[in-house]
Biopython code that builds the backbone (N, CA, C, O; Angstrom):
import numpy as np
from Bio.PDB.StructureBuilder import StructureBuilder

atoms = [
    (1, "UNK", "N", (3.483, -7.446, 18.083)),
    (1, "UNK", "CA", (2.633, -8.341, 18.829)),
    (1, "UNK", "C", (3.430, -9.453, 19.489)),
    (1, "UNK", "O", (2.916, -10.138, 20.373)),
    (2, "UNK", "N", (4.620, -9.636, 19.094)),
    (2, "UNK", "CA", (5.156, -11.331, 19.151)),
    (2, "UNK", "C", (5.694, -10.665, 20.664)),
    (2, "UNK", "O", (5.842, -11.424, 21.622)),
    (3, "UNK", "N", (5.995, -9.055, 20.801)),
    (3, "UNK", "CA", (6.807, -8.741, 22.063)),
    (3, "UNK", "C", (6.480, -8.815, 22.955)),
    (3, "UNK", "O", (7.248, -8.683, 23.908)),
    (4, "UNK", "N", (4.641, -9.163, 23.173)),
    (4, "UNK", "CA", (3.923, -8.921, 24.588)),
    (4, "UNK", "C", (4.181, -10.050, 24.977)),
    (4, "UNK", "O", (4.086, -10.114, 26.202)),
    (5, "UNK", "N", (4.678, -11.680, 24.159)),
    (5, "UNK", "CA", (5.164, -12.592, 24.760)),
    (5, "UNK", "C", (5.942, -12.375, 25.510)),
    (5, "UNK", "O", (6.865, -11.617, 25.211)),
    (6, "UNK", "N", (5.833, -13.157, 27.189)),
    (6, "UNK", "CA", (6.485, -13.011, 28.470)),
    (6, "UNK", "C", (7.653, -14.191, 27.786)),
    (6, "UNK", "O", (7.499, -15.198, 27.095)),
    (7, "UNK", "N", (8.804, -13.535, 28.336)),
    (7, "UNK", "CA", (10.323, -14.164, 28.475)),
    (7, "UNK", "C", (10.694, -14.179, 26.593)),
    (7, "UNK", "O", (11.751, -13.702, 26.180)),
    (8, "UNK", "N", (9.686, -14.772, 25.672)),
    (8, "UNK", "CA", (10.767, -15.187, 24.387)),
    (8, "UNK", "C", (10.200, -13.996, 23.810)),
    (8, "UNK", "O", (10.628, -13.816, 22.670)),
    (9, "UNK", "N", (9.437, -13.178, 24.177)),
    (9, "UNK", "CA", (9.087, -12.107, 22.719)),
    (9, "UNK", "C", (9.785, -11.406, 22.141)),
    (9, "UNK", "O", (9.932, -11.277, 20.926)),
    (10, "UNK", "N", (10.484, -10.674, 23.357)),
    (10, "UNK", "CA", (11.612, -9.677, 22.772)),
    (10, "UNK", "C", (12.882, -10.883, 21.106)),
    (10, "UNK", "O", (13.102, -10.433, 19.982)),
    (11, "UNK", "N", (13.350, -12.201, 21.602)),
    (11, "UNK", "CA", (13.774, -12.989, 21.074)),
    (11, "UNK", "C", (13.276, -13.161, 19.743)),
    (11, "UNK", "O", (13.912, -13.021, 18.698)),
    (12, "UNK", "N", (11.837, -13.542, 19.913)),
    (12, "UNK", "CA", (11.370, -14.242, 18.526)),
    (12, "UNK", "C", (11.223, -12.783, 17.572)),
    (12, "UNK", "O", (11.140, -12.824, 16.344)),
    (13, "UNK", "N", (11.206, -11.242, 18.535)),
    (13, "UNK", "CA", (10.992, -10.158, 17.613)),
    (13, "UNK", "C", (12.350, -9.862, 16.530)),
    (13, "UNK", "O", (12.552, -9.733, 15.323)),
    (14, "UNK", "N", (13.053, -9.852, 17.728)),
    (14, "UNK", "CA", (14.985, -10.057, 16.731)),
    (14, "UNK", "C", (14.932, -10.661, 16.123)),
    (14, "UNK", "O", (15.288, -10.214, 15.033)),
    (15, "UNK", "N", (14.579, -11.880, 16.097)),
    (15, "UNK", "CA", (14.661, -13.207, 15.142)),
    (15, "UNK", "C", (14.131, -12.801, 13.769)),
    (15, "UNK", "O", (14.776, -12.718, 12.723)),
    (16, "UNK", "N", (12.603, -12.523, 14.008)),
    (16, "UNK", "CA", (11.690, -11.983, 12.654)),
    (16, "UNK", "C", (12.597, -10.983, 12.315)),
    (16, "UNK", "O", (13.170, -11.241, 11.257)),
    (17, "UNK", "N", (13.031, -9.631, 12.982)),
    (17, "UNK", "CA", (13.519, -8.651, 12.253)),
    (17, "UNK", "C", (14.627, -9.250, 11.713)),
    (17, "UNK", "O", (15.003, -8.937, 10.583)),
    (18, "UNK", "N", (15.181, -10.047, 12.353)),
    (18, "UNK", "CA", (16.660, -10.137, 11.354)),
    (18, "UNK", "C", (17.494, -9.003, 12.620)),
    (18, "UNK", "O", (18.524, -8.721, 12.008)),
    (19, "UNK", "N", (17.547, -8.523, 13.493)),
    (19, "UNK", "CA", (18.476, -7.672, 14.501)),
    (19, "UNK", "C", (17.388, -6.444, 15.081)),
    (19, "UNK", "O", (16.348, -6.157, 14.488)),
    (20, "UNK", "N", (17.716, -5.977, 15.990)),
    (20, "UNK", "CA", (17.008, -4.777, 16.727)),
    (20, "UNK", "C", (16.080, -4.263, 16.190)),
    (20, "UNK", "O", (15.014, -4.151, 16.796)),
    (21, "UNK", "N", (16.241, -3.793, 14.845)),
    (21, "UNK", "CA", (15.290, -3.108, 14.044)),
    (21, "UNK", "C", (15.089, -3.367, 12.859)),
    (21, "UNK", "O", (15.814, -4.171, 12.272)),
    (22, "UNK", "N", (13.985, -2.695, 12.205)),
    (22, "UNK", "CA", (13.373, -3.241, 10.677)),
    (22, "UNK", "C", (14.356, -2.168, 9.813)),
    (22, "UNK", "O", (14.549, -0.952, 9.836)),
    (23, "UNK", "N", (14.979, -3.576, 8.867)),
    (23, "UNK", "CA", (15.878, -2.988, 8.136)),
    (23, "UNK", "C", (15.756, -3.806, 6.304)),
    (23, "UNK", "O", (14.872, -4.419, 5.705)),
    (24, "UNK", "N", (16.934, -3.439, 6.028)),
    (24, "UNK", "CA", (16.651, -4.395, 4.852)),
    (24, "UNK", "C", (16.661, -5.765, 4.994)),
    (24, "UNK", "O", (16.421, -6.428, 3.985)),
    (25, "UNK", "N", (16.907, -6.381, 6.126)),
    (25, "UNK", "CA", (17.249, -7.969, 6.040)),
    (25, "UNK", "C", (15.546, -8.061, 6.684)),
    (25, "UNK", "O", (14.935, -9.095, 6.419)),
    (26, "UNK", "N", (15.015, -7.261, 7.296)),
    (26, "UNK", "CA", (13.374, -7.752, 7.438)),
    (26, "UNK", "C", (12.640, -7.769, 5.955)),
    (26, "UNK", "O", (11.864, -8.625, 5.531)),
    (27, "UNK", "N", (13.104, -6.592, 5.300)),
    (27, "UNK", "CA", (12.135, -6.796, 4.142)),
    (27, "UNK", "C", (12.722, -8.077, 3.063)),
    (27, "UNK", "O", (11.879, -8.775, 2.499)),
    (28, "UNK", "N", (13.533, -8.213, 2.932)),
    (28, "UNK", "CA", (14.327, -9.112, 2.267)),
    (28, "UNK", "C", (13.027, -10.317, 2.960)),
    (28, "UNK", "O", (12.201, -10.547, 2.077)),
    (29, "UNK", "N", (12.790, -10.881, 3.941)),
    (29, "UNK", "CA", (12.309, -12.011, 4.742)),
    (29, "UNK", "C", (11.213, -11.908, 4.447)),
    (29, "UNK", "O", (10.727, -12.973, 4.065)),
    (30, "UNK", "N", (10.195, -10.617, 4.444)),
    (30, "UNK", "CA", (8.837, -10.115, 4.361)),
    (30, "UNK", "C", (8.831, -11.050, 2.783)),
    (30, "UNK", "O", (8.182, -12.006, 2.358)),
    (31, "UNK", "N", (9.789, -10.284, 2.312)),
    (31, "UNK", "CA", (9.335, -10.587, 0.458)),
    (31, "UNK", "C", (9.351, -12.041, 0.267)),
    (31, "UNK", "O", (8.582, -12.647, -0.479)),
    (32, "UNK", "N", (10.371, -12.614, 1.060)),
    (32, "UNK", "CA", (10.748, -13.773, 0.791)),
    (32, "UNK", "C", (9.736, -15.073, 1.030)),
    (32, "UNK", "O", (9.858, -16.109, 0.375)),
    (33, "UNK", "N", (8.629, -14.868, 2.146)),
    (33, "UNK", "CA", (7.375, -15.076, 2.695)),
    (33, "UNK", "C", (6.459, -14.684, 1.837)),
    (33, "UNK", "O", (5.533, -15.463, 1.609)),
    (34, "UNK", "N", (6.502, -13.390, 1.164)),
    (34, "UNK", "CA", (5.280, -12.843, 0.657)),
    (34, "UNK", "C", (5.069, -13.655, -0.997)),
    (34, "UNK", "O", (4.042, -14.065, -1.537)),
    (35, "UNK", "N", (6.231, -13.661, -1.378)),
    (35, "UNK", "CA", (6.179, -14.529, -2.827)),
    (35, "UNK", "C", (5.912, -15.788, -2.919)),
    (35, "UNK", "O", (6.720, -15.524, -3.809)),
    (36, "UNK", "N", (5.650, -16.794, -2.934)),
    (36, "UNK", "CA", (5.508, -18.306, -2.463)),
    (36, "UNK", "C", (3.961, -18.513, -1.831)),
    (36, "UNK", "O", (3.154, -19.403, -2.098)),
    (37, "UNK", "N", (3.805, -17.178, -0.731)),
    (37, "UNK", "CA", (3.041, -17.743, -0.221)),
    (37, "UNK", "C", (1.694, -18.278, -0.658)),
    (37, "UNK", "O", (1.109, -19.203, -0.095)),
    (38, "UNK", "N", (1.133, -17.424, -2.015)),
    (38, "UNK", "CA", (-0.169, -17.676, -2.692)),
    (38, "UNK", "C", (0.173, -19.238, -2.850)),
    (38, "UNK", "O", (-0.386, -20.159, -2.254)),
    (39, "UNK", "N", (1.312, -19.338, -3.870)),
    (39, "UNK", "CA", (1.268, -20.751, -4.403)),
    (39, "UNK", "C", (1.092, -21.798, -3.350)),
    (39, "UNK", "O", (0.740, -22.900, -3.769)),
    (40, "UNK", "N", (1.304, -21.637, -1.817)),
    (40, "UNK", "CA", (1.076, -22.894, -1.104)),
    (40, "UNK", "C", (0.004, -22.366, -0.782)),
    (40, "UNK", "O", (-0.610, -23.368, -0.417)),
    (41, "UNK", "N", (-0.882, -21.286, -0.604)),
    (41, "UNK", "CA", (-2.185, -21.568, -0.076)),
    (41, "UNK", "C", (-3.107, -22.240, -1.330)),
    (41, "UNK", "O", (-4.174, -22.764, -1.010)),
    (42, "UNK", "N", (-2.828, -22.232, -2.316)),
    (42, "UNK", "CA", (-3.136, -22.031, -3.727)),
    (42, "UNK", "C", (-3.272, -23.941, -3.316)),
    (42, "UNK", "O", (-4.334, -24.561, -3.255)),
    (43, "UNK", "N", (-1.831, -24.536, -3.080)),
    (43, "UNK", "CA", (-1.728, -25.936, -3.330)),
    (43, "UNK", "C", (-2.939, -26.780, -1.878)),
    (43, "UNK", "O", (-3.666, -27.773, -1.885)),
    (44, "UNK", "N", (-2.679, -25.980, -1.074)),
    (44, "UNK", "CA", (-3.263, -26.438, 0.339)),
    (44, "UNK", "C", (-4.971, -26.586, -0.087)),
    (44, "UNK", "O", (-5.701, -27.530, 0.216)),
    (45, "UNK", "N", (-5.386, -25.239, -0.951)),
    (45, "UNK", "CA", (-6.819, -25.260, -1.211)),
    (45, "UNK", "C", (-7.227, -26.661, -2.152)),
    (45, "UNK", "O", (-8.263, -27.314, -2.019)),
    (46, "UNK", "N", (-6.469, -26.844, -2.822)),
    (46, "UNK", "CA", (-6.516, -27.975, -4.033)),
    (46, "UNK", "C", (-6.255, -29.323, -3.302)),
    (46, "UNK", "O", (-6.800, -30.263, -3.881)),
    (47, "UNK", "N", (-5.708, -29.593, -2.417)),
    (47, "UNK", "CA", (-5.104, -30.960, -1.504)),
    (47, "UNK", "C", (-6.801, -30.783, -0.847)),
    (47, "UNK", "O", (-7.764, -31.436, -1.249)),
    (48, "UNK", "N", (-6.827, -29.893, 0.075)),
    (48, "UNK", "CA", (-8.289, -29.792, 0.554)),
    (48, "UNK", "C", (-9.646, -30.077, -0.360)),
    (48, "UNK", "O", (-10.594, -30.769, 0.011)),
    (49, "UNK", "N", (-9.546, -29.469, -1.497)),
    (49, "UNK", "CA", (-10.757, -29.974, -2.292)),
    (49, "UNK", "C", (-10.504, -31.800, -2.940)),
    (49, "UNK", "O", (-11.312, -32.705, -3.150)),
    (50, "UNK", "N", (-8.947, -31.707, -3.094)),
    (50, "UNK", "CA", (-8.987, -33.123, -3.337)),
    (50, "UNK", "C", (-9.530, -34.354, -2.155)),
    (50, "UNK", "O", (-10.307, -35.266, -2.437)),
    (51, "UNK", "N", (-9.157, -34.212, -1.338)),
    (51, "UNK", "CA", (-9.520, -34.977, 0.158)),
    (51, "UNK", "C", (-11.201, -34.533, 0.176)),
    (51, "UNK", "O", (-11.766, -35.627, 0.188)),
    (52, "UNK", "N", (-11.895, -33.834, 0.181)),
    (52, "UNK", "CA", (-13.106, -33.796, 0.305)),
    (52, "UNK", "C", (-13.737, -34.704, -0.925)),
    (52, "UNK", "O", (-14.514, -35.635, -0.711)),
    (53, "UNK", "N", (-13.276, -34.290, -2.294)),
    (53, "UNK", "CA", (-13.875, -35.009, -3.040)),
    (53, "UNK", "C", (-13.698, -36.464, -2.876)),
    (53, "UNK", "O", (-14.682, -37.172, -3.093)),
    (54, "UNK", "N", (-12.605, -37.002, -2.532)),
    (54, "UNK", "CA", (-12.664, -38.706, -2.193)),
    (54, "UNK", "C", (-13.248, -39.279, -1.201)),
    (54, "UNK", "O", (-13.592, -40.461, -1.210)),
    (55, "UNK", "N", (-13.457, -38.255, 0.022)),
    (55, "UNK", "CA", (-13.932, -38.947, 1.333)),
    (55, "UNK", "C", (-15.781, -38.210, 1.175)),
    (55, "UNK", "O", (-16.757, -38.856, 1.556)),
    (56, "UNK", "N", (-15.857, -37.193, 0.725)),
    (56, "UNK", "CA", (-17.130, -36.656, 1.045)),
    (56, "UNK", "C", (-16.964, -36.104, 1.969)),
    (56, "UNK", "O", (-15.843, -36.070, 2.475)),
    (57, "UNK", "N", (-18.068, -35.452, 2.537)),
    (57, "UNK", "CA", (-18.350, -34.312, 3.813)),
    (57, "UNK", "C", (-18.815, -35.281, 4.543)),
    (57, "UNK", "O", (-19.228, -36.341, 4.073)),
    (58, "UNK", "N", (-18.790, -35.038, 5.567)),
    (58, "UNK", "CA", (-19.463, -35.666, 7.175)),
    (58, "UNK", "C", (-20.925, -34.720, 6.896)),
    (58, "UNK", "O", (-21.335, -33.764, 6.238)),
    (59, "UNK", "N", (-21.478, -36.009, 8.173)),
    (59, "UNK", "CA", (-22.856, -35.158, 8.273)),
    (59, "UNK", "C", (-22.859, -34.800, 9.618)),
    (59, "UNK", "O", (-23.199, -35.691, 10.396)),
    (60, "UNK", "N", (-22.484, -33.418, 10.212)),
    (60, "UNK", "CA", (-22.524, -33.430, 12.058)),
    (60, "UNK", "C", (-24.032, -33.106, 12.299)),
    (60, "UNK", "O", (-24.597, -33.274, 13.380)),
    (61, "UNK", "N", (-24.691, -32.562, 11.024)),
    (61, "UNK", "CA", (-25.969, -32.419, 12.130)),
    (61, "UNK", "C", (-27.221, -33.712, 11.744)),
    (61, "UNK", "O", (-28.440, -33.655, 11.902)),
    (62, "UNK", "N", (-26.547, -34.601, 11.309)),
    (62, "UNK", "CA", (-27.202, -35.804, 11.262)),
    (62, "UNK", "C", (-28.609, -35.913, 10.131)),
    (62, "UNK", "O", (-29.386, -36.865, 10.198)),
    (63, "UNK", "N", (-28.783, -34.727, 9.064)),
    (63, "UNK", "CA", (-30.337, -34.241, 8.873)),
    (63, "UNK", "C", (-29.787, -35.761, 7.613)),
    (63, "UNK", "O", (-28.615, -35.868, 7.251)),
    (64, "UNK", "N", (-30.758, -36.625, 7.207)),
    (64, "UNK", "CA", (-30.574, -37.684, 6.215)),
    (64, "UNK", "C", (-31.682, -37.224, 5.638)),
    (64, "UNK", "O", (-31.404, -37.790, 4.581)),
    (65, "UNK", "N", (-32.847, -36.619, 5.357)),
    (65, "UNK", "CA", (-34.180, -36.452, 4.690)),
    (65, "UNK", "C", (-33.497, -35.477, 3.790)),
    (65, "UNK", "O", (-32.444, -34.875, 4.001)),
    (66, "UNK", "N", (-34.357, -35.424, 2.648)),
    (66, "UNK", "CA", (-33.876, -34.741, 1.217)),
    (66, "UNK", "C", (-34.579, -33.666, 1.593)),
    (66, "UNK", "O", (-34.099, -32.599, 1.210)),
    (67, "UNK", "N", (-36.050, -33.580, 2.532)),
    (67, "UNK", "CA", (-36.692, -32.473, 2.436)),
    (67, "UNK", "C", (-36.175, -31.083, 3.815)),
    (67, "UNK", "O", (-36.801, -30.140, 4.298)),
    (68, "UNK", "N", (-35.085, -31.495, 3.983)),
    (68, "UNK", "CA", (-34.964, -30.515, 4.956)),
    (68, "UNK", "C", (-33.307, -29.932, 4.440)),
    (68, "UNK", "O", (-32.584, -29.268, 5.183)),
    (69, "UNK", "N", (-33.008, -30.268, 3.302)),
    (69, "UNK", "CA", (-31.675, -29.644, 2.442)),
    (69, "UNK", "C", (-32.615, -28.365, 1.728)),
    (69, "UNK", "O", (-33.774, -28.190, 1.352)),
    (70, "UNK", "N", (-31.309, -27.595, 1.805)),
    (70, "UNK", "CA", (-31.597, -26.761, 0.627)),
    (70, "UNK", "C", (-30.891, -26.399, -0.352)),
    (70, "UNK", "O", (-29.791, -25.954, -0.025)),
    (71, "UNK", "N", (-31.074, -26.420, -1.256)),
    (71, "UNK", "CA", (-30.528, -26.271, -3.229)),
    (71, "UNK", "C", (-29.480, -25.012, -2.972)),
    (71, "UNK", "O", (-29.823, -24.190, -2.123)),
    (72, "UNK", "N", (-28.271, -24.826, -3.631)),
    (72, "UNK", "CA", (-27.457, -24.423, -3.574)),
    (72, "UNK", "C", (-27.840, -23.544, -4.712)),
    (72, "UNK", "O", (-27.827, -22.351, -4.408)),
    (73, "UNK", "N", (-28.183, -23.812, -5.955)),
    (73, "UNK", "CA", (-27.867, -22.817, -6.842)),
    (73, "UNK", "C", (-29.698, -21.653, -7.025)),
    (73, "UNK", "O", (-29.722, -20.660, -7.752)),
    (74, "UNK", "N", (-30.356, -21.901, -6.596)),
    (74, "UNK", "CA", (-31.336, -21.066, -6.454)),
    (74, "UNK", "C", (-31.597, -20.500, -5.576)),
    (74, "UNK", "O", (-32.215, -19.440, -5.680)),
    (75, "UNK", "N", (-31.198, -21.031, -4.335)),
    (75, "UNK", "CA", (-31.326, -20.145, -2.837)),
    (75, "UNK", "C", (-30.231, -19.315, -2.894)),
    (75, "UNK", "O", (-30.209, -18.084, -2.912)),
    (76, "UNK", "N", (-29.421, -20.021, -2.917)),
    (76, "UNK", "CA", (-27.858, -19.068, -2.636)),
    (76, "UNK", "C", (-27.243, -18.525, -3.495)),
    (76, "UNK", "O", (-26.191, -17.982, -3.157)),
    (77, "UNK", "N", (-27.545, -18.484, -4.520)),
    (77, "UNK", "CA", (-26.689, -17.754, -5.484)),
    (77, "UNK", "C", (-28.221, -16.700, -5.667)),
    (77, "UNK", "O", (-27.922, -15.521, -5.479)),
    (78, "UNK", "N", (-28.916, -16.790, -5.813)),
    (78, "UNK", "CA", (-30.261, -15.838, -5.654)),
    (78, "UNK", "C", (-29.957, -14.510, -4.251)),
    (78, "UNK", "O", (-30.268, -13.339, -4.471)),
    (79, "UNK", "N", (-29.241, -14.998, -2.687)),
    (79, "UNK", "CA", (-29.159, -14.640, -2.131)),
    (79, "UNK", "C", (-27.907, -14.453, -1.879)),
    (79, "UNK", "O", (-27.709, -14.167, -0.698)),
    (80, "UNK", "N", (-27.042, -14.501, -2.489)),
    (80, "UNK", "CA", (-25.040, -13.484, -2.738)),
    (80, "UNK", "C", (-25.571, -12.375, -3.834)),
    (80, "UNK", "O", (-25.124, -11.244, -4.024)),
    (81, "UNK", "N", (-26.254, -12.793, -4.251)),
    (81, "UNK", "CA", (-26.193, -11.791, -5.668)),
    (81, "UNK", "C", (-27.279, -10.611, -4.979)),
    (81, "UNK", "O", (-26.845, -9.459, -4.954)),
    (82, "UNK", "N", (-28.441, -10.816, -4.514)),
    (82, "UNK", "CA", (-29.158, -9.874, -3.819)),
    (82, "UNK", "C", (-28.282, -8.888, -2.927)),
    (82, "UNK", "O", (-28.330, -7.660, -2.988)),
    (83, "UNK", "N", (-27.519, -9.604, -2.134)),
    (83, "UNK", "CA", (-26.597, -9.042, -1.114)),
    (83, "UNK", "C", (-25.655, -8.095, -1.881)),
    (83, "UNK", "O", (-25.378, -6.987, -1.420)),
    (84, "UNK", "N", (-25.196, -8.507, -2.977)),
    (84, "UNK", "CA", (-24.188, -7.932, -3.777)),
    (84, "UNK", "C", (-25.027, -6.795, -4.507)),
    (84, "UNK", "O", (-24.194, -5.899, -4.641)),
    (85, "UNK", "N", (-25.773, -6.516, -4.846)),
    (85, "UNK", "CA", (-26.958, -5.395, -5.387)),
    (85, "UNK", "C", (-26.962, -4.284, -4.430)),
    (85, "UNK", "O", (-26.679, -3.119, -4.709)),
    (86, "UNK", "N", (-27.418, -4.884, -2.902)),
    (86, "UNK", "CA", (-27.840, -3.834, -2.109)),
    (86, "UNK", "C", (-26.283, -3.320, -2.180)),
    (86, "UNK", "O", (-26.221, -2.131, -2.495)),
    (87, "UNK", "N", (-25.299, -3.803, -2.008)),
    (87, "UNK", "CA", (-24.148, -3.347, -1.675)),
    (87, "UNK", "C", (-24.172, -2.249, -2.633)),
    (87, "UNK", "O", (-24.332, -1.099, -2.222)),
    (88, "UNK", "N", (-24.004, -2.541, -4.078)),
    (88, "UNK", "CA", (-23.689, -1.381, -5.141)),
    (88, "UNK", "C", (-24.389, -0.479, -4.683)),
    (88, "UNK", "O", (-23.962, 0.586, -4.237)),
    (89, "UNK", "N", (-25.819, -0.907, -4.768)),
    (89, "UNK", "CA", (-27.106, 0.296, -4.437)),
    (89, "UNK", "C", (-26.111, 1.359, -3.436)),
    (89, "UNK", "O", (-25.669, 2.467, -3.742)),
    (90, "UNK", "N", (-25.953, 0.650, -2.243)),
    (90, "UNK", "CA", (-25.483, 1.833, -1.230)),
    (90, "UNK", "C", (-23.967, 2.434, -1.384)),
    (90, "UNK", "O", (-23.542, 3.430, -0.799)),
    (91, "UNK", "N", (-23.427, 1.812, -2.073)),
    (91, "UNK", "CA", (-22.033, 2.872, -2.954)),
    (91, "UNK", "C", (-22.578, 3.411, -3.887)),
    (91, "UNK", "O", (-22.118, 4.549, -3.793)),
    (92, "UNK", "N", (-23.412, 3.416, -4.955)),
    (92, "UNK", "CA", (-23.712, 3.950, -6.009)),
    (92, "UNK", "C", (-24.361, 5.680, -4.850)),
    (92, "UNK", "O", (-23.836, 6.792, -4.777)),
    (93, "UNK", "N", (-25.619, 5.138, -4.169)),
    (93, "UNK", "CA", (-26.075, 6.267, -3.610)),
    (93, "UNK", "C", (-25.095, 7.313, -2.715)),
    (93, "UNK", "O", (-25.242, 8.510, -2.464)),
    (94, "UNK", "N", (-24.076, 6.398, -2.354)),
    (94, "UNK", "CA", (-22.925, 7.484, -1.798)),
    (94, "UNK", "C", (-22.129, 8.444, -2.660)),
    (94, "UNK", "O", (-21.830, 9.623, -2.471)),
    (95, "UNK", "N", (-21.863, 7.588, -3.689)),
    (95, "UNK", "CA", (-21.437, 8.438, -4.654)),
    (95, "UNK", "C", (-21.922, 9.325, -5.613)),
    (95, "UNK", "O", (-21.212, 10.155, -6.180)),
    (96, "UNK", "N", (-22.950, 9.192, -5.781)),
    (96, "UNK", "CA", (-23.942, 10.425, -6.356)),
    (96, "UNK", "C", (-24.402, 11.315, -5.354)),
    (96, "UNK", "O", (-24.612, 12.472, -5.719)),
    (97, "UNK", "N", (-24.607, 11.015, -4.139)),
    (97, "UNK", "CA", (-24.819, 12.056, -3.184)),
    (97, "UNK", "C", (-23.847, 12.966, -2.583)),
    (97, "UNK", "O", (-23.961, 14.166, -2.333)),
    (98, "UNK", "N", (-23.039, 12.306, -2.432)),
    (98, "UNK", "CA", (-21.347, 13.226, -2.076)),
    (98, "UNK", "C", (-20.679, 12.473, -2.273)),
    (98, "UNK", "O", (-20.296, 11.531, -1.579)),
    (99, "UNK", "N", (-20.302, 12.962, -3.820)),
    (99, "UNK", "CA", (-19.311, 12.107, -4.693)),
    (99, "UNK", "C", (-17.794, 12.544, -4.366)),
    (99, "UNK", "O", (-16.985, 11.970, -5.095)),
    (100, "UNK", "N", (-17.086, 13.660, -3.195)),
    (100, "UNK", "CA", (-16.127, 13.950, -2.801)),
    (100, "UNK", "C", (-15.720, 12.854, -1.299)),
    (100, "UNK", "O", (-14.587, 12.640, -0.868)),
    (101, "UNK", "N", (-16.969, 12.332, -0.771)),
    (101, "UNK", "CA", (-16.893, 11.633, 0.472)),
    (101, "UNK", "C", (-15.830, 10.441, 0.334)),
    (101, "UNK", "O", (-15.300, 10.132, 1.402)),
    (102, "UNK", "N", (-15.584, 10.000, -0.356)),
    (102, "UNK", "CA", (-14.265, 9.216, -0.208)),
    (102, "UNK", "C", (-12.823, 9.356, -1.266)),
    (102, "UNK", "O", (-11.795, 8.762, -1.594)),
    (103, "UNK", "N", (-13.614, 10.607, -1.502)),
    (103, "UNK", "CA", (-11.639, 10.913, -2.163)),
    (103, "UNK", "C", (-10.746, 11.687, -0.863)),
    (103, "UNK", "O", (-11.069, 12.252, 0.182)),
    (104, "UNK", "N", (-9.632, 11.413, -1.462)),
    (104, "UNK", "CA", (-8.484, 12.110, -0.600)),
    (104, "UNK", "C", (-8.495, 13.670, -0.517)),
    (104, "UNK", "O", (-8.528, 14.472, -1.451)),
    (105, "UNK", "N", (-8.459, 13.906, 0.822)),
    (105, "UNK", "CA", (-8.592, 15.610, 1.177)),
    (105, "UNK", "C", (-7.567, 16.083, 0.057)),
    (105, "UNK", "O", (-8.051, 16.766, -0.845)),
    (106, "UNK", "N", (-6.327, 15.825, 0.014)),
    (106, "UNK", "CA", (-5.044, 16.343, -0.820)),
    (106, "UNK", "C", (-5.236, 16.431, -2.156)),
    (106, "UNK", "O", (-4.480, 17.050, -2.905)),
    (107, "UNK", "N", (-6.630, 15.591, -2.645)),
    (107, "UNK", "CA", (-6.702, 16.376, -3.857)),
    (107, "UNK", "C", (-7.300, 17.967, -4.148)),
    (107, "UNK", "O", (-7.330, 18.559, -5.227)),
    (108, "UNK", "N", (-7.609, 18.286, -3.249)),
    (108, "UNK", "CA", (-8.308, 19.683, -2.786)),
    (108, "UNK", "C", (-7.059, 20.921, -2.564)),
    (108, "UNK", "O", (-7.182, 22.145, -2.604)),
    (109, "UNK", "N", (-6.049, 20.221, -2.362)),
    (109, "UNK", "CA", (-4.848, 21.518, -2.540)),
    (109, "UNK", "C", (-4.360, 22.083, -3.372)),
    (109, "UNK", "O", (-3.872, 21.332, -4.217)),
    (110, "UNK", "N", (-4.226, 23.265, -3.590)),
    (110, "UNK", "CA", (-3.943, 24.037, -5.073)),
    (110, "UNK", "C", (-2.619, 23.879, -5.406)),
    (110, "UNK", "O", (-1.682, 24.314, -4.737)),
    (111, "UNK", "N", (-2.518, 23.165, -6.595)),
    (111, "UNK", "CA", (-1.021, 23.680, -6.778)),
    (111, "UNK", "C", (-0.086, 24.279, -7.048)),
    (111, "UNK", "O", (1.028, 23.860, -6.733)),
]
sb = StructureBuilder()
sb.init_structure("model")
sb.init_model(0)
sb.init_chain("A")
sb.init_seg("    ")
for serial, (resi, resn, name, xyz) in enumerate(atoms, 1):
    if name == "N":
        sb.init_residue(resn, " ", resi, " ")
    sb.init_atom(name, np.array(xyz, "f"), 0.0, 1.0, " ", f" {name:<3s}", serial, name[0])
structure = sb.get_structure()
């Protein structure tokens, strides 16, 4: 993707690979990115909940009346969990109906 950039793409693609092509010094970089990275999204989520909890939320749509909120733990957790039901429902019914429909063809080859 970085190559459809006009004039630096080809550049910034060498750069990421580490030379012309994906070799060991890309994966070396991949890994090197890939390990760490939970722990700073991990820290970023926690800085974020910290800053909300001291300042509070903004109000952009201005509603100040109590009667036009709605309750978090009876509406919405009533309505993830519904959502999450139908979901099983319609894997459960896939899989009792054609319980081969999402395995791998290759288990079907004789050996």
């Amino acid at each position: 993707l970085l190559s459809a950039l006009p004039y630096i793409g080809t550049m910034l693609v060498e750069w990421l690979w580490g030379g012309f092509s994906v070799n060991n010094a890309t994966l070396n970089r991949f890994y090197s990115l890939h390990f760490p990275l939970p722990s700073i999204l991990l820290m970023m989520v926690m800085i974020h909940l910290m800053f909300l909890h001291e300042t509070g939320s903004n109000n952009p749509l201005g509603v100040n009346s109590d009667n036009y909120k709605i309750i978090f733990h009876n509406y919405y957790t009533l309505k993830d969990l519904l959502g999450f039901m139908y979901l099983i429902l319609i894997l459960l019914i896939i899989i009792f109906e054609d319980p081969y429909l999402l395995g791998d063809p290759e288990n079907f080859i004789m050996a």
